[in-house]
C-alpha positions as CSV (number, residue, x, y, z in Angstrom):
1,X,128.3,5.4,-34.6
2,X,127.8,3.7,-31.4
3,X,123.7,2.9,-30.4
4,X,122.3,4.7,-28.0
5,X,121.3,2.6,-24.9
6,X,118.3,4.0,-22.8
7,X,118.9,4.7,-18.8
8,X,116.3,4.3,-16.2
9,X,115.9,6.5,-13.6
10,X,113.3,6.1,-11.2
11,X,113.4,9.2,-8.9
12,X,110.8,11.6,-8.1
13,X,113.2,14.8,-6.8
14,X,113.4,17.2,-9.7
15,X,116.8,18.6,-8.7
16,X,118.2,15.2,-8.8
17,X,116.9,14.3,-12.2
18,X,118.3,17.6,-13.5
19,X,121.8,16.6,-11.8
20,X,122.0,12.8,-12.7
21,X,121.5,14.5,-16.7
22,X,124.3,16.5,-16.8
23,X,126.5,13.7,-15.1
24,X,125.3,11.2,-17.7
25,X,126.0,14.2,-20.6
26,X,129.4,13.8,-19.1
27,X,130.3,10.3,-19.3
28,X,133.0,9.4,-21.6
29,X,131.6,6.5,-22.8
30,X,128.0,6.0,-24.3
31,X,126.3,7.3,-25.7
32,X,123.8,6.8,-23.4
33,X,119.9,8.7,-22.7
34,X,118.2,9.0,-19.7
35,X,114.4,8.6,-19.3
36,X,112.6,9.6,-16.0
37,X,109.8,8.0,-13.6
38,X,108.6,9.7,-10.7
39,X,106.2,7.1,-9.1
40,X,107.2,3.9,-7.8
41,X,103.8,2.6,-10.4
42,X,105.3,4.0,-13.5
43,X,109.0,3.6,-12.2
44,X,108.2,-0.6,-12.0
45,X,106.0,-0.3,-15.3
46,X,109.2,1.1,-17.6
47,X,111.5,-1.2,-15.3
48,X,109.5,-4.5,-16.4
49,X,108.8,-3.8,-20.4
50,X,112.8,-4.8,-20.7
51,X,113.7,-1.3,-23.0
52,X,116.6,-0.1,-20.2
53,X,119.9,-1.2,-20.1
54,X,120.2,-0.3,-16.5
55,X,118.4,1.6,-13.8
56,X,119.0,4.2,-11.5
57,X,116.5,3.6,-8.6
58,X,116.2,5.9,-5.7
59,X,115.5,4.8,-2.0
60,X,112.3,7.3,-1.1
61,X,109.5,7.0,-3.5
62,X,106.3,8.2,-2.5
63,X,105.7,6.6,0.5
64,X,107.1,3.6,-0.6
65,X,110.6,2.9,-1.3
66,X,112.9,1.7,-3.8
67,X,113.9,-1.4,-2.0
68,X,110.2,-2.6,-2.5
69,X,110.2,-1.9,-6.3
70,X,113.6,-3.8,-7.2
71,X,112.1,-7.0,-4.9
72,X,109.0,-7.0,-6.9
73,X,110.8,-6.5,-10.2
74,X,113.1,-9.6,-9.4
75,X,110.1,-11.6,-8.4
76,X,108.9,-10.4,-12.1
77,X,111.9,-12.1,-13.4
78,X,113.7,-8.5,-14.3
79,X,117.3,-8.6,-15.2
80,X,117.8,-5.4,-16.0
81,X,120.9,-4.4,-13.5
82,X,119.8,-2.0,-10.7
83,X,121.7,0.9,-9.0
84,X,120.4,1.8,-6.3
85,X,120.6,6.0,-5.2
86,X,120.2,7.2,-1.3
87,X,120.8,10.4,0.6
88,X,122.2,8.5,3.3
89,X,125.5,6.5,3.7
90,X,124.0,4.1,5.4
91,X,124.9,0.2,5.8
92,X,121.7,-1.5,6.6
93,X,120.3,0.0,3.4
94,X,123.4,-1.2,1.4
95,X,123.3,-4.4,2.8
96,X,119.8,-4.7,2.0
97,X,119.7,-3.2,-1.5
98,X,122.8,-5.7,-2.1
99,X,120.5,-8.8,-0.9
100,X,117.0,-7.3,-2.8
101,X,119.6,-7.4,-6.3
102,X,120.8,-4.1,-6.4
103,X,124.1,-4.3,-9.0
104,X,125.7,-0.9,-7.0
105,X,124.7,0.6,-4.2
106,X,125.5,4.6,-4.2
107,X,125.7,7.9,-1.9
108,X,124.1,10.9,-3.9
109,X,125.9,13.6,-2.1
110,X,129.1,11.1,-3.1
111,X,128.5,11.5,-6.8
112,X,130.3,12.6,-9.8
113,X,130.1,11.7,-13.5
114,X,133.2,9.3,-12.8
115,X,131.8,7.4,-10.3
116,X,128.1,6.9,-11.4
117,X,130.1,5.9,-15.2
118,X,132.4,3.8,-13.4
119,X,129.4,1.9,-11.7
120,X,127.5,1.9,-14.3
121,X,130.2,0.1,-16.7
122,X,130.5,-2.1,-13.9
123,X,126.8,-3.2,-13.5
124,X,126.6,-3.9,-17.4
125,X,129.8,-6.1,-17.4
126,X,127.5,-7.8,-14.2
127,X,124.6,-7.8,-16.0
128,X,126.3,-9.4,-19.3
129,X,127.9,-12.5,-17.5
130,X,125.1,-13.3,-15.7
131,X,123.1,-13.3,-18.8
132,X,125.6,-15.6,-20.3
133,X,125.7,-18.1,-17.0
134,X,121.3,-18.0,-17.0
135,X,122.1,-19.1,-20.8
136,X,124.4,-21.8,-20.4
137,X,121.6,-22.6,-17.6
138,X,118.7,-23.2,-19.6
139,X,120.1,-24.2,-22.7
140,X,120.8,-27.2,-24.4
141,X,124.8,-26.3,-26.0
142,X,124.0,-28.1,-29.3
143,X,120.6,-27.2,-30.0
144,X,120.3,-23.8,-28.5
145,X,117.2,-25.0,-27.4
146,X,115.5,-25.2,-23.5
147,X,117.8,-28.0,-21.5
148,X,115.9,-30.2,-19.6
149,X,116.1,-28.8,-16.0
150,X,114.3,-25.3,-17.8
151,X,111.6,-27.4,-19.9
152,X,110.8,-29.0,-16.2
153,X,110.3,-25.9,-14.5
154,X,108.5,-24.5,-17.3
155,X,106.1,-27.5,-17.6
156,X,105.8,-27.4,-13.7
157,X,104.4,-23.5,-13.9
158,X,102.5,-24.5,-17.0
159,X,100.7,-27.1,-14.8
160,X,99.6,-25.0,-12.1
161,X,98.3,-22.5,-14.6
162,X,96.1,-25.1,-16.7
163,X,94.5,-26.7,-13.3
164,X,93.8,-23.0,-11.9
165,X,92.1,-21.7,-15.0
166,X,90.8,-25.3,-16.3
167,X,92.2,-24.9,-19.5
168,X,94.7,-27.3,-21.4
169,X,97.6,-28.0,-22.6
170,X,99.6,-30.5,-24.1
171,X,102.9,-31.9,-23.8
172,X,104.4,-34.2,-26.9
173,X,107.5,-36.2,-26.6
174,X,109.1,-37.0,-30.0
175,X,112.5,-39.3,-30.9
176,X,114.5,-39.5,-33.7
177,X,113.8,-42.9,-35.3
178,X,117.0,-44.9,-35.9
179,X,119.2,-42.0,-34.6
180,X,121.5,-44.9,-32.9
181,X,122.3,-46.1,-36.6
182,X,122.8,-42.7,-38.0
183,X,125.6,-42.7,-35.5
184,X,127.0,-46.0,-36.2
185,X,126.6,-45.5,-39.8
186,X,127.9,-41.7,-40.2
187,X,129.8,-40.5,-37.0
188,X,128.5,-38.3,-34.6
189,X,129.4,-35.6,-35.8
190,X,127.0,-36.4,-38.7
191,X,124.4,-37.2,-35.5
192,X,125.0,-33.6,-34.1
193,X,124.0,-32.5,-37.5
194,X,121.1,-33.9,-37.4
195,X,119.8,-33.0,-34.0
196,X,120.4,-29.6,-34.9
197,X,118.3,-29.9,-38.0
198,X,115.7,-31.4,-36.2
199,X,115.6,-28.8,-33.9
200,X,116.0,-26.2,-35.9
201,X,112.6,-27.1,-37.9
202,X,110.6,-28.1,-34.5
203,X,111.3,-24.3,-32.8
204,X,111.1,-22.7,-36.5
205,X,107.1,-24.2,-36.8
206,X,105.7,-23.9,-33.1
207,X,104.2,-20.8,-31.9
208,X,106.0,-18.9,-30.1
209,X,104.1,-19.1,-27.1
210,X,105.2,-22.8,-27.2
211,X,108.0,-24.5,-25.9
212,X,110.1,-26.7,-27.4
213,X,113.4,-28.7,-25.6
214,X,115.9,-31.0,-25.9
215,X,114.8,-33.7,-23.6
216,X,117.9,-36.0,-23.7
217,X,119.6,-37.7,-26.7
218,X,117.9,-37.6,-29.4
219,X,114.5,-36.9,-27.4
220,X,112.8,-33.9,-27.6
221,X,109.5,-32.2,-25.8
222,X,107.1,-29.3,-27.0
223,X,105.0,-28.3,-24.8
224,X,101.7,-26.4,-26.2
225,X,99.8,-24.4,-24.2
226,X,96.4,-23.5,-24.3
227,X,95.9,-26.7,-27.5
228,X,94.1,-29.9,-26.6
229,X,95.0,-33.4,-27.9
230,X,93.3,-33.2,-31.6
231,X,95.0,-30.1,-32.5
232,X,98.2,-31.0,-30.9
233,X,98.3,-34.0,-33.6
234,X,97.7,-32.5,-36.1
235,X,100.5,-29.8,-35.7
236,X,102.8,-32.8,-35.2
237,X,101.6,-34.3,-38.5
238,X,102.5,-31.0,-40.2
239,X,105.6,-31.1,-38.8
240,X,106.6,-34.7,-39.6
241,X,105.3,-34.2,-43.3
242,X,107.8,-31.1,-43.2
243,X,110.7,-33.2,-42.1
244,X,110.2,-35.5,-44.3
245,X,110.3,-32.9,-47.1
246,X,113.4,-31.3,-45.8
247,X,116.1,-34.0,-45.2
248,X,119.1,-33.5,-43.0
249,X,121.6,-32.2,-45.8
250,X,125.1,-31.5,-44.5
251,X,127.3,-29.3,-46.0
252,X,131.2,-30.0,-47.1
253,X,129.7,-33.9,-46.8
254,X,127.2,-34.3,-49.9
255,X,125.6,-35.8,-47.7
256,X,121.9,-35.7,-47.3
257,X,119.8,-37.9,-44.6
258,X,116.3,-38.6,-44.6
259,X,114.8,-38.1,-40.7
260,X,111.9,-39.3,-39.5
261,X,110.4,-38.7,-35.8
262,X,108.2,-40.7,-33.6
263,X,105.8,-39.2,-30.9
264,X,103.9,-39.3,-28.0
265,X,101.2,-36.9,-27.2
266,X,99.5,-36.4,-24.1
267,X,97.3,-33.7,-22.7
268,X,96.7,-32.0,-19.1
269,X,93.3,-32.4,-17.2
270,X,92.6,-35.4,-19.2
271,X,95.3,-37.2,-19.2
272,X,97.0,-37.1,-16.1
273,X,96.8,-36.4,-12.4
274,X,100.1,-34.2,-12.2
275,X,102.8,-32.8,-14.2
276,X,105.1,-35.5,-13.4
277,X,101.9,-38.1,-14.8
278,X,101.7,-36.3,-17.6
279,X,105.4,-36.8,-18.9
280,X,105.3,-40.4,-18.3
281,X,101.9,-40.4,-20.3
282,X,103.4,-38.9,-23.2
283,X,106.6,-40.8,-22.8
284,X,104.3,-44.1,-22.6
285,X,102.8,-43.2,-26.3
286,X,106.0,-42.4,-27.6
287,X,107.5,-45.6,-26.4
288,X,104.3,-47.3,-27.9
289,X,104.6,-45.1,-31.3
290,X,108.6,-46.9,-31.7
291,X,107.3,-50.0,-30.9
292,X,104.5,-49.9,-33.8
293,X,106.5,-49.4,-36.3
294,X,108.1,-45.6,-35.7
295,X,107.4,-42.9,-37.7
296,X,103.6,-42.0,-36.4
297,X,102.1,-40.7,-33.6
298,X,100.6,-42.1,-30.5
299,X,97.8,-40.6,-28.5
300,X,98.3,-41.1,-24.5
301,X,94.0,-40.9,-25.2
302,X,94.0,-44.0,-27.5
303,X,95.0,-43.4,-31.7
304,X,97.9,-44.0,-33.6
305,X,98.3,-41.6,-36.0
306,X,100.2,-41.1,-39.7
307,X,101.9,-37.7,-41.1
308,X,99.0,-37.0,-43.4
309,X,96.9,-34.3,-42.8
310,X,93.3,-35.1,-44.1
């Protein structure tokens, strides 16, 4: 039996909501439910908590309208695809609702279960591949995790929010030691294997308020918020002496790989001036934790620092 997906309408005309139920009852497809909001308040709330596979968002509410809502819901960073419902055929509005993100732009004296299902199938199948293209966006292919262009933003946003509130965070850089032999030695194949082990264990053990990305190569970046310098360390130094518990084992090879990680650690409002400073910080103790030897960790602060916990 299929799953029931959950429909959004956002409409405060009784008659309407009564009429957009028995077309939806008629669709061919679905199943589908339809749940109700009749302010534009509690229309945006249900629109933003993500539980809607699409929305149904009329142009009158209150004494605002529905135009308002789906601009503030994109500035949210809402996905959820939007067809928008007026009384009027009229083509400023469409324009407008087309340009504010609006996946469909429908007549309510125009409508029958056909066309509203037809729409609707339409705005999912939208909704889907633009899903796919934000992924392919702001993900690394191998890894699955953040690419570097999303990382930046997010570290950008990240910055603003530690100066405003004067609290910090703190951004590690951490390499693969050797990876360049692993190559040589094994193939890359063997080196994708790795990366993705790597990464696997670096998102599995962060918080998942953190952040964690594929930074280029055999690079990688976490980015801890609201965690100053000591305690990033000492997270790192539970995840080294985790690594180094858990080799690289790949299957169908035999082959198992031991994998350490150097790492550079640097923390905002102490550390650096900007969020571009503090990258080249952290990158400046990683550099320094290769050049020592590998396999520790480097404070941007001053420290080098070994995967033992004390």
């Amino acid at each position: 039996m299929s799953k029931v997906r959950k429909l959004l309408l956002i409409d405060d005309d009784r008659l309407q909501q009564r009429l957009l139920q028995q077309h939806v009852q008629n669709f061919r497809s679905g199943p589908f439910e339809l749940e109700e909001a009749v302010t534009y308040a509690d229309g945006l709330k249900k629109l933003l908590s993500g539980k809607y596979a699409a929305c149904l968002l009329d142009y009158q509410l209150d004494d605002r309208d529905g135009l308002a809502l789906l601009r503030e819901a994109r500035i949210a960073e809402c996905h959820t695809p939007v067809i928008f419902l007026t009384a009027d055929d009229n083509e400023v509005v469409d324009i407008a609702a087309m340009e504010a993100g609006a996946a469909d732009y429908l007549v309510k004296s125009a409508l029958t279960p056909r066309l509203l299902e037809r729409s609707l199938r339409y705005a999912l199948k939208l909704s889907e591949t633009l899903s796919q293209l934000r992924l392919l966006a702001q993900r690394d292919a191998l890894t699955g995790l953040h690419n570097r262009r999303e990382f930046q933003r997010i570290l950008d946003e990240e910055w603003d929010r530690s100066v405003r509130f004067k609290r910090p965070f703190t951004l590690i850089m951490v390499d693969i030691d050797h990876f360049k032999k692993i190559n040589d030695v094994h193939g890359h194949q063997i080196g994708d294997e790795v990366l993705k082990h790597v990464a696997s264990l670096l998102a599995g053990q962060v918080r998942n308020v953190d952040r964690v990305a594929r930074y280029g190569g055999e690079e990688f970046g976490l980015l801890m918020v609201e965690t100053d310098s000591k305690s990033a360390i000492e997270s790192m130094q539970r995840l080294g002496l985790l690594l180094a518990e858990t080799p690289c084992y790949v299957p169908k090879t035999d082959l198992t790989l031991p994998v350490t990680l150097s790492a550079g650690v640097a923390t905002s409002l102490t550390d650096a001036g900007s969020a571009a400073d503090l990258v080249a910080a952290a990158d400046k103790a990683l550099y320094a934790a290769k050049g020592g030897g590998r396999n520790c960790i480097v404070a941007s602060a001053g420290g080098v620092f070994q995967y033992k916990v004390t």
